[in-house]
N, CA, C and O atoms as a printed pandas DataFrame, in Angstrom:
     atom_number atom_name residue_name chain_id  residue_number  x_coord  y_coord  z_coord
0              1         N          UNK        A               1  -63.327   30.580   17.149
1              2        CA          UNK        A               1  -63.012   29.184   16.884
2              3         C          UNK        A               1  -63.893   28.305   17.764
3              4         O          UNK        A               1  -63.955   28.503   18.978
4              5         N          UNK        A               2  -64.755   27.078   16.996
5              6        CA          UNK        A               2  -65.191   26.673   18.291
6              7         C          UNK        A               2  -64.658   25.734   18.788
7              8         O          UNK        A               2  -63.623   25.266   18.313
8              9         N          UNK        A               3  -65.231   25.261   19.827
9             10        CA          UNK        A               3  -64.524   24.293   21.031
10            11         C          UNK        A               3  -64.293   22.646   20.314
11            12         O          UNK        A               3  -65.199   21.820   20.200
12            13         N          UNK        A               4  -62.918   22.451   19.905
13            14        CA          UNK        A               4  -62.562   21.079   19.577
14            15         C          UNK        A               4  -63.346   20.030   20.412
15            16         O          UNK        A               4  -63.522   20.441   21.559
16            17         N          UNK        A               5  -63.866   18.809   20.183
17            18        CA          UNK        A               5  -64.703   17.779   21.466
18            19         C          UNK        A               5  -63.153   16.744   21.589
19            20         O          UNK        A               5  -63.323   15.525   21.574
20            21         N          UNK        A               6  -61.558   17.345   21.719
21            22        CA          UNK        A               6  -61.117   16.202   21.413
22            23         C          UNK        A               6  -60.628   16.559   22.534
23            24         O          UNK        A               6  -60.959   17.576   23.144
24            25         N          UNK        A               7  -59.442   15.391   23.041
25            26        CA          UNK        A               7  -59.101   14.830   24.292
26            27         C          UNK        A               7  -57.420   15.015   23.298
27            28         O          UNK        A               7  -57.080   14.259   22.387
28            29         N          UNK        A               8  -56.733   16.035   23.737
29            30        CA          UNK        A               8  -55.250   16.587   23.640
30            31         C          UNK        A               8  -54.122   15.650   24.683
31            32         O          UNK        A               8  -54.316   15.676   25.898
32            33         N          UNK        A               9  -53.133   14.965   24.194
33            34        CA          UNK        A               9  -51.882   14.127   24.596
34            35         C          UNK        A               9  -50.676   15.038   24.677
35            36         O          UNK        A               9  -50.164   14.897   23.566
36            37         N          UNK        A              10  -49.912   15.916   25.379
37            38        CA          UNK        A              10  -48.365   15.967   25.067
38            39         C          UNK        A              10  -47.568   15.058   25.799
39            40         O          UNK        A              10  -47.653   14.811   27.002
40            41         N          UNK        A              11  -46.492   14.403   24.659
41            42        CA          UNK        A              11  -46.055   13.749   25.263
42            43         C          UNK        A              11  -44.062   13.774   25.315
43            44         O          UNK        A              11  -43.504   13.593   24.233
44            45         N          UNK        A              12  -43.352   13.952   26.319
45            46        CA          UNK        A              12  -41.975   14.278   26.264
46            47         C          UNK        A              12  -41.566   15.656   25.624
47            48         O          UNK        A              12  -41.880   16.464   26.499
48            49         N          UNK        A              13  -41.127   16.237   24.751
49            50        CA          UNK        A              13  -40.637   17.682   24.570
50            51         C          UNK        A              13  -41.483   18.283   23.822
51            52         O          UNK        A              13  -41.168   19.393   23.393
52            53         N          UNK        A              14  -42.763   17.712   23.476
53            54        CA          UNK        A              14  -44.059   18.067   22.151
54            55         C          UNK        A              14  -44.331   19.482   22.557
55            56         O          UNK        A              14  -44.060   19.960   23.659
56            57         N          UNK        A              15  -45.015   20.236   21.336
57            58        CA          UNK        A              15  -45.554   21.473   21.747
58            59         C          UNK        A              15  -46.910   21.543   20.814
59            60         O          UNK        A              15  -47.108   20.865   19.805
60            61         N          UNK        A              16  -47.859   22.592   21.428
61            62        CA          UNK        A              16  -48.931   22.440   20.780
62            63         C          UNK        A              16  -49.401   24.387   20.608
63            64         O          UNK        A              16  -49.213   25.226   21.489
64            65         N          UNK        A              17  -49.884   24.587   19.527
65            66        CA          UNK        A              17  -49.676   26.116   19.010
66            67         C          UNK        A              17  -50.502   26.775   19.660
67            68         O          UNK        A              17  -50.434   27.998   19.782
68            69         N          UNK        A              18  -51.671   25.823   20.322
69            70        CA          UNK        A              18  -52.488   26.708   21.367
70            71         C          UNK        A              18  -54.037   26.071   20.531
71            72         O          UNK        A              18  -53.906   25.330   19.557
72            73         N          UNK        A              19  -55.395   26.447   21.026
73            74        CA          UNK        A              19  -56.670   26.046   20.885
74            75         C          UNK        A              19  -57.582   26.152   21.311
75            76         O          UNK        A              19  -57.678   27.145   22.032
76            77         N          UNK        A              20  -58.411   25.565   21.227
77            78        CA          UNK        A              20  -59.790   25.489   22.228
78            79         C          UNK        A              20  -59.865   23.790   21.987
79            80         O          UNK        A              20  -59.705   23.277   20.879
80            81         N          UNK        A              21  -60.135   23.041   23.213
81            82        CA          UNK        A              21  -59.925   21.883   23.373
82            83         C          UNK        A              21  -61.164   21.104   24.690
83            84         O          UNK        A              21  -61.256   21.548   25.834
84            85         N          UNK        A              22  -61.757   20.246   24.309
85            86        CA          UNK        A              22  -62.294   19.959   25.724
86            87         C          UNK        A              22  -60.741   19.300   26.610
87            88         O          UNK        A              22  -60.805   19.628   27.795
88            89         N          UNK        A              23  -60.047   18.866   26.440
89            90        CA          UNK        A              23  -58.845   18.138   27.604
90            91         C          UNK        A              23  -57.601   18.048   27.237
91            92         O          UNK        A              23  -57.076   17.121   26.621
92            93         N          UNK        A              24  -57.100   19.069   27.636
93            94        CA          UNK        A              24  -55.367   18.747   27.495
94            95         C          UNK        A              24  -54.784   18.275   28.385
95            96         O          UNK        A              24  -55.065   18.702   29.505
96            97         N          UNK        A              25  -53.832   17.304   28.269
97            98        CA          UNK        A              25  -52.486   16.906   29.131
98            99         C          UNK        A              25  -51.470   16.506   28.917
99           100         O          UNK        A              25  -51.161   15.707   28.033
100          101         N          UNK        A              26  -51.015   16.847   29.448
101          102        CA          UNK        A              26  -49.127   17.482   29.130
102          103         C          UNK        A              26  -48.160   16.488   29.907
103          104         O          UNK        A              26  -48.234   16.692   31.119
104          105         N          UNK        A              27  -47.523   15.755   29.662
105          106        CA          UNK        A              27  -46.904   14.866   30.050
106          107         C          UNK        A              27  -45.196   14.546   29.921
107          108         O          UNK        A              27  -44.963   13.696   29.061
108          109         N          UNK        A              28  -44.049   15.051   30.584
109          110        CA          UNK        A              28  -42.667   15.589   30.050
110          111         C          UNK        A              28  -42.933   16.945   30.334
111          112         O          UNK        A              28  -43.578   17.665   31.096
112          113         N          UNK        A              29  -42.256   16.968   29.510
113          114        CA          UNK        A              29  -42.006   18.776   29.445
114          115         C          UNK        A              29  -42.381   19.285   28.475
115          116         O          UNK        A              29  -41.733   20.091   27.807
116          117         N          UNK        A              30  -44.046   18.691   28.136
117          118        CA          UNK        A              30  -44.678   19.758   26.767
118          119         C          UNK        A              30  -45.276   20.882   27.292
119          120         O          UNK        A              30  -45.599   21.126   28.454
120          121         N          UNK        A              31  -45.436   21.860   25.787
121          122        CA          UNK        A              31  -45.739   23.513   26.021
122          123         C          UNK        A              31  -46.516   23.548   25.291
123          124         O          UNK        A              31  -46.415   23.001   24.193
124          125         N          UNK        A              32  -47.713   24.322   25.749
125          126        CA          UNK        A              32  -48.259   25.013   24.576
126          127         C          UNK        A              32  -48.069   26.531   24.278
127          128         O          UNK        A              32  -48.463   27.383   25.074
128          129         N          UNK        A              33  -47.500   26.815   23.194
129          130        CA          UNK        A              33  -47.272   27.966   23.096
130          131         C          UNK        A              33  -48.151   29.507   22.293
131          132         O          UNK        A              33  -47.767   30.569   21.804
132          133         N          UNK        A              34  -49.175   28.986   22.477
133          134        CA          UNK        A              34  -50.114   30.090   22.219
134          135         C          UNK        A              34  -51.406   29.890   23.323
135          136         O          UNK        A              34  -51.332   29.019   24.190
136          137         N          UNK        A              35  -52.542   30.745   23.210
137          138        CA          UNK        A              35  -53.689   30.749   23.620
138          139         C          UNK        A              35  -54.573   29.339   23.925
139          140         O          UNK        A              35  -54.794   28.584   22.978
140          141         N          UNK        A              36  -54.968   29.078   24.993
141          142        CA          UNK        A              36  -55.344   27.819   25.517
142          143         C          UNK        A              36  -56.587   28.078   25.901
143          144         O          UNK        A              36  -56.705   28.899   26.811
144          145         N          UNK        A              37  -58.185   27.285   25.157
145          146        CA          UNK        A              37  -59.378   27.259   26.083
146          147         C          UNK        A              37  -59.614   26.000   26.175
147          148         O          UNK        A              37  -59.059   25.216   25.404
148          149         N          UNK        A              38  -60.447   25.596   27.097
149          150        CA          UNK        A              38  -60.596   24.373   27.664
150          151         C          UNK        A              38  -61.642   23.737   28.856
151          152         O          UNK        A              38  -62.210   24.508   29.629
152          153         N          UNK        A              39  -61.753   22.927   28.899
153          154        CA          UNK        A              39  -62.899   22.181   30.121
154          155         C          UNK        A              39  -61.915   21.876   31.529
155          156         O          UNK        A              39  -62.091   22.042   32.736
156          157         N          UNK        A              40  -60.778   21.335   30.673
157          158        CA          UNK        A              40  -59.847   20.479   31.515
158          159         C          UNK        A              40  -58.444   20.801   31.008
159          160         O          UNK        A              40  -58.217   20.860   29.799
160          161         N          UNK        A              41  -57.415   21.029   32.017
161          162        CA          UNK        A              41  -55.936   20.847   31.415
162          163         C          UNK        A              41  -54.858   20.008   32.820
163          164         O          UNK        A              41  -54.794   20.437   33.972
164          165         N          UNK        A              42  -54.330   19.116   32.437
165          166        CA          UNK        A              42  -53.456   18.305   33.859
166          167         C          UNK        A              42  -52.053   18.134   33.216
167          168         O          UNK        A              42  -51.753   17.553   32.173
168          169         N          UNK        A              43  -51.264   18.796   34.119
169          170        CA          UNK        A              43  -49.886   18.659   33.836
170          171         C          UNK        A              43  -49.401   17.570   34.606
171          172         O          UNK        A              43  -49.868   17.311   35.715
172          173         N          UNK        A              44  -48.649   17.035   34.170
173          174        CA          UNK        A              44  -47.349   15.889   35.026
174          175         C          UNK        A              44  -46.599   15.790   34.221
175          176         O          UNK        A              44  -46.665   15.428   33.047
176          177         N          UNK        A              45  -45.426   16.295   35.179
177          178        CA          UNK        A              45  -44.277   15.992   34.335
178          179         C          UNK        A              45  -43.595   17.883   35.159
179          180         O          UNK        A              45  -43.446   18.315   36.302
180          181         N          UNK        A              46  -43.314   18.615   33.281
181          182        CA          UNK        A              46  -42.886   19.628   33.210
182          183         C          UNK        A              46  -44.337   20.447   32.510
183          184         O          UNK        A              46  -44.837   19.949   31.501
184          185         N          UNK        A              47  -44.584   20.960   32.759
185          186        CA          UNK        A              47  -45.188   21.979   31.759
186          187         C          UNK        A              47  -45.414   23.540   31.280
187          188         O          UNK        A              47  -45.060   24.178   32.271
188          189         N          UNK        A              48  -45.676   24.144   30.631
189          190        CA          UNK        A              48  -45.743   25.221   29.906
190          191         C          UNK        A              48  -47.064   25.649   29.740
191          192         O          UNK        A              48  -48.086   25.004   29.505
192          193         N          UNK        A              49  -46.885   26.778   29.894
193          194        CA          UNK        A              49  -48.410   27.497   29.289
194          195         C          UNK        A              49  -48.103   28.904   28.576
195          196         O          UNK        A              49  -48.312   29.892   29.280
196          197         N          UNK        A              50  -47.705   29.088   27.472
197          198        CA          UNK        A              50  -47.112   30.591   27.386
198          199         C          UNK        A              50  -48.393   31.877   27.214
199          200         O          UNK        A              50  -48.222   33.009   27.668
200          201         N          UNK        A              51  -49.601   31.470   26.518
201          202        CA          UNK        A              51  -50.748   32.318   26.562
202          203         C          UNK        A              51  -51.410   32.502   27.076
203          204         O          UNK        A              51  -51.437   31.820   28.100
204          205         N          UNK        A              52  -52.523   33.518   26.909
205          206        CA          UNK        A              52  -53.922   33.323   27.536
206          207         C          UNK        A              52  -54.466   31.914   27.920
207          208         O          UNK        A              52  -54.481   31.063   27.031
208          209         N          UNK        A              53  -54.934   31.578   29.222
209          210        CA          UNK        A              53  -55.353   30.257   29.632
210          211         C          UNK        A              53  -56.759   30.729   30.213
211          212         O          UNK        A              53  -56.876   31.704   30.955
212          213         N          UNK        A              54  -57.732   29.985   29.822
213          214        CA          UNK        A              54  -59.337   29.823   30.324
214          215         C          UNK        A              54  -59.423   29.043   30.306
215          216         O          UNK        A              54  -59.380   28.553   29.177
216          217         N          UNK        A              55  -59.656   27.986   31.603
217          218        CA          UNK        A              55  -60.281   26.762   31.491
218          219         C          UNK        A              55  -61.299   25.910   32.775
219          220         O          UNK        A              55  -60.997   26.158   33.943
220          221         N          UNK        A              56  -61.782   25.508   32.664
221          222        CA          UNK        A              56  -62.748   25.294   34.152
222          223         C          UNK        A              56  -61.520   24.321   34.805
223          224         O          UNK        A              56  -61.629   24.188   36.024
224          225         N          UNK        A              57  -61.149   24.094   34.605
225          226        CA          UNK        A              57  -60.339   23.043   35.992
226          227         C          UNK        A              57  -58.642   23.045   35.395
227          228         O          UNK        A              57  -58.282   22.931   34.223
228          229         N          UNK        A              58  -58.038   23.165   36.258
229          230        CA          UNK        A              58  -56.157   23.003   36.107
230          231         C          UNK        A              58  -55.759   22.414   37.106
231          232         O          UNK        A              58  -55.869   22.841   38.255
232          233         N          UNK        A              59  -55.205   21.271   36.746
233          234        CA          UNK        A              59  -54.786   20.450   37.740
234          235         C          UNK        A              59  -53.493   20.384   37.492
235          236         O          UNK        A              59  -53.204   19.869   36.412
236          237         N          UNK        A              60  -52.347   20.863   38.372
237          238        CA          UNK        A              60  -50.864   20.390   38.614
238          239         C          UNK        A              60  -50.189   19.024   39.327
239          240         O          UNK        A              60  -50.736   18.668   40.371
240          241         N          UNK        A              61  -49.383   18.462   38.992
241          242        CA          UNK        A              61  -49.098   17.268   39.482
242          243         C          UNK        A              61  -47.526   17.051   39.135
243          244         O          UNK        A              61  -47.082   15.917   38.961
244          245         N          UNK        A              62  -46.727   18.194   39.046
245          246        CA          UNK        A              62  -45.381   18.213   38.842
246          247         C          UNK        A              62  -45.466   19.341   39.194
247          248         O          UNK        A              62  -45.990   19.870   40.175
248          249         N          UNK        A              63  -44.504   19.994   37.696
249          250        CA          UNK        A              63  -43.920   21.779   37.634
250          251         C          UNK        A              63  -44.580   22.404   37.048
251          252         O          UNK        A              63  -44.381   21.819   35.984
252          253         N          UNK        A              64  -45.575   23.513   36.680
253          254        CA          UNK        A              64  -45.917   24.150   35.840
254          255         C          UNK        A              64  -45.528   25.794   35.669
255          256         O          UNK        A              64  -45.724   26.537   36.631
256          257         N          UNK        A              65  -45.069   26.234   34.629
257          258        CA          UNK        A              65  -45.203   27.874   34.090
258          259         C          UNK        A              65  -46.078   27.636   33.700
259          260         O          UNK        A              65  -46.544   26.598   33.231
260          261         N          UNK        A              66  -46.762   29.503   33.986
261          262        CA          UNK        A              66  -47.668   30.213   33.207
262          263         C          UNK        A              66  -46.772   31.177   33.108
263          264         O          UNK        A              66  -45.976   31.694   33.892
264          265         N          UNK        A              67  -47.117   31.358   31.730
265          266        CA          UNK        A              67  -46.812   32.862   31.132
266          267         C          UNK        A              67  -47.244   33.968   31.447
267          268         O          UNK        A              67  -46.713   34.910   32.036
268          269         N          UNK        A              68  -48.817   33.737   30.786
269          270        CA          UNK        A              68  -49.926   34.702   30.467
270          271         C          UNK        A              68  -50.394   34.554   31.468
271          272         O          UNK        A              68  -50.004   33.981   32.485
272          273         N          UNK        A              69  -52.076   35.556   30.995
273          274        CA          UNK        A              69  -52.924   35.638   32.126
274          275         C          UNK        A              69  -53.781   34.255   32.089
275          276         O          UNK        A              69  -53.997   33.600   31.069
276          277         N          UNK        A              70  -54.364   33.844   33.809
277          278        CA          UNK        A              70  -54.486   32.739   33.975
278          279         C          UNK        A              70  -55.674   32.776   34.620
279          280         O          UNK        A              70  -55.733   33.365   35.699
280          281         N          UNK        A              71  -57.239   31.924   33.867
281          282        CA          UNK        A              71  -57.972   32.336   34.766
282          283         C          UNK        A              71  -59.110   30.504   34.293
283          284         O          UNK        A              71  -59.470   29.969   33.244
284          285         N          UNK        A              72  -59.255   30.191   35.771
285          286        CA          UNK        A              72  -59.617   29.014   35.603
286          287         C          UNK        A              72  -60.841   28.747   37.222
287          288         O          UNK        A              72  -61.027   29.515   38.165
288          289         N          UNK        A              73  -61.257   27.798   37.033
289          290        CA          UNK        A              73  -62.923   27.859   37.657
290          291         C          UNK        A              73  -62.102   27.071   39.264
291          292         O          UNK        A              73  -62.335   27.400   40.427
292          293         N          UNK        A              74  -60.840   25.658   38.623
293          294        CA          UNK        A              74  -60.613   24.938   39.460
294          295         C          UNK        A              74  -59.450   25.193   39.753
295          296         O          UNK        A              74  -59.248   26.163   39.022
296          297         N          UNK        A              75  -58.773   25.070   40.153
297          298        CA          UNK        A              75  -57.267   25.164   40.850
298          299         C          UNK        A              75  -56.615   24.054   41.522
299          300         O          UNK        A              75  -56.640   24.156   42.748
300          301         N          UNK        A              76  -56.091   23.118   41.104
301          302        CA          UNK        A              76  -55.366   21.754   41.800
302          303         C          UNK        A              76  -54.137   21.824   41.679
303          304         O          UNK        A              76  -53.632   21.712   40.561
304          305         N          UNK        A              77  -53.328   22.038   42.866
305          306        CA          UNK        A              77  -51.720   21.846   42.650
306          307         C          UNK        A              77  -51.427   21.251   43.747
307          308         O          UNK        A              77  -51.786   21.390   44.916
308          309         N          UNK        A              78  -50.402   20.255   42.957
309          310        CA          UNK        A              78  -49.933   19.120   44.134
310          311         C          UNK        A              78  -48.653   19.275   43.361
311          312         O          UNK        A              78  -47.931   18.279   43.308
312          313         N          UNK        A              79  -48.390   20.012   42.951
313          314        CA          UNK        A              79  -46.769   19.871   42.792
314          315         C          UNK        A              79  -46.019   21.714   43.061
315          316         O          UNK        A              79  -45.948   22.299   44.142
316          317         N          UNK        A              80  -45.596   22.200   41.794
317          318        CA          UNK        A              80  -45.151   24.010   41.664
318          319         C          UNK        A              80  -45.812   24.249   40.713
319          320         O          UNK        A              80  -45.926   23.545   39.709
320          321         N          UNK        A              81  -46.277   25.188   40.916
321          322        CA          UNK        A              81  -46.862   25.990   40.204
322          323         C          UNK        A              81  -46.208   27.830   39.905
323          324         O          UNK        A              81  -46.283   28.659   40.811
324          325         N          UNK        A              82  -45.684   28.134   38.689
325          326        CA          UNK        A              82  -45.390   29.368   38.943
326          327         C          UNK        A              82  -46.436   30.111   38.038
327          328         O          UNK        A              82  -47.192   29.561   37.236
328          329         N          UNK        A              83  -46.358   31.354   38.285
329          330        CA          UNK        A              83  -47.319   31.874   37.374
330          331         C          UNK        A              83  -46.637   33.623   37.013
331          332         O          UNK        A              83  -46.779   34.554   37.806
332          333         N          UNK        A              84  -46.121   33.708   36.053
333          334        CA          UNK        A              84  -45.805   35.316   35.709
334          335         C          UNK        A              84  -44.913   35.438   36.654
335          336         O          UNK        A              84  -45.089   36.432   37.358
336          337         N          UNK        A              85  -43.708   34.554   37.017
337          338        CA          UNK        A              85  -42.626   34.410   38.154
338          339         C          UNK        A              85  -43.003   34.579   39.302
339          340         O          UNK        A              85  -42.015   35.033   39.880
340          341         N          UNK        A              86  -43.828   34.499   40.014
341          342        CA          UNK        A              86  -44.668   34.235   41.033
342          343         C          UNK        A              86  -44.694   32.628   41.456
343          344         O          UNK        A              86  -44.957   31.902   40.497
344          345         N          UNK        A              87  -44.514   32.075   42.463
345          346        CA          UNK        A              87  -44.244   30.570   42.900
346          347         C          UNK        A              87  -45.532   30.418   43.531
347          348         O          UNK        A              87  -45.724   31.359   44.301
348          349         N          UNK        A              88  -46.440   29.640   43.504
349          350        CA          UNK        A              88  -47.194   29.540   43.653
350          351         C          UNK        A              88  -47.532   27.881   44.745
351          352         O          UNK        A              88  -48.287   27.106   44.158
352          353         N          UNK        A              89  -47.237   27.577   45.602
353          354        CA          UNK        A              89  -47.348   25.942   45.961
354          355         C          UNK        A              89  -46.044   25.327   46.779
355          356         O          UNK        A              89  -46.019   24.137   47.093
């Protein structure tokens, strides 16, 4: 699949089936519930990640789950971060 050039919104309980995206952000307590690639992904709020995640930069700024495996270039957490029940922050 190739890489969407779009700029991704969740907003309050939304969910998104998963993608390839240049920028997601998650805002409430949205999830995406499949496979996630990406440039950029920033949570605030609540968020979800239930799949595979690749992305050059993840920035936390609330709560985040990960599900899956998680593999990203940047790493920003200023809030929780769990990952595969692992607490992370």
């Amino acid at each position: 699949m190739k890489e969407q050039n779009q700029h991704i919104k969740i907003y309050g309980n939304g969910s998104l089936p998963g993608g390839k995206f240049a920028k997601v952000r998650i805002m409430g307590h949205g999830c995406v519930e499949g496979d996630l690639t990406g440039r950029q992904c920033k949570i605030f709020g609540e968020g979800k990640l239930e799949g595979k995640t690749v992305l050059g930069r993840l920035g936390v700024f609330g709560t985040a789950s990960i599900q899956g495996p998680l593999t990203a270039n940047v790493l920003e957490v200023f809030g929780k971060l769990d990952i595969n029940g692992q607490n992370e922050g």
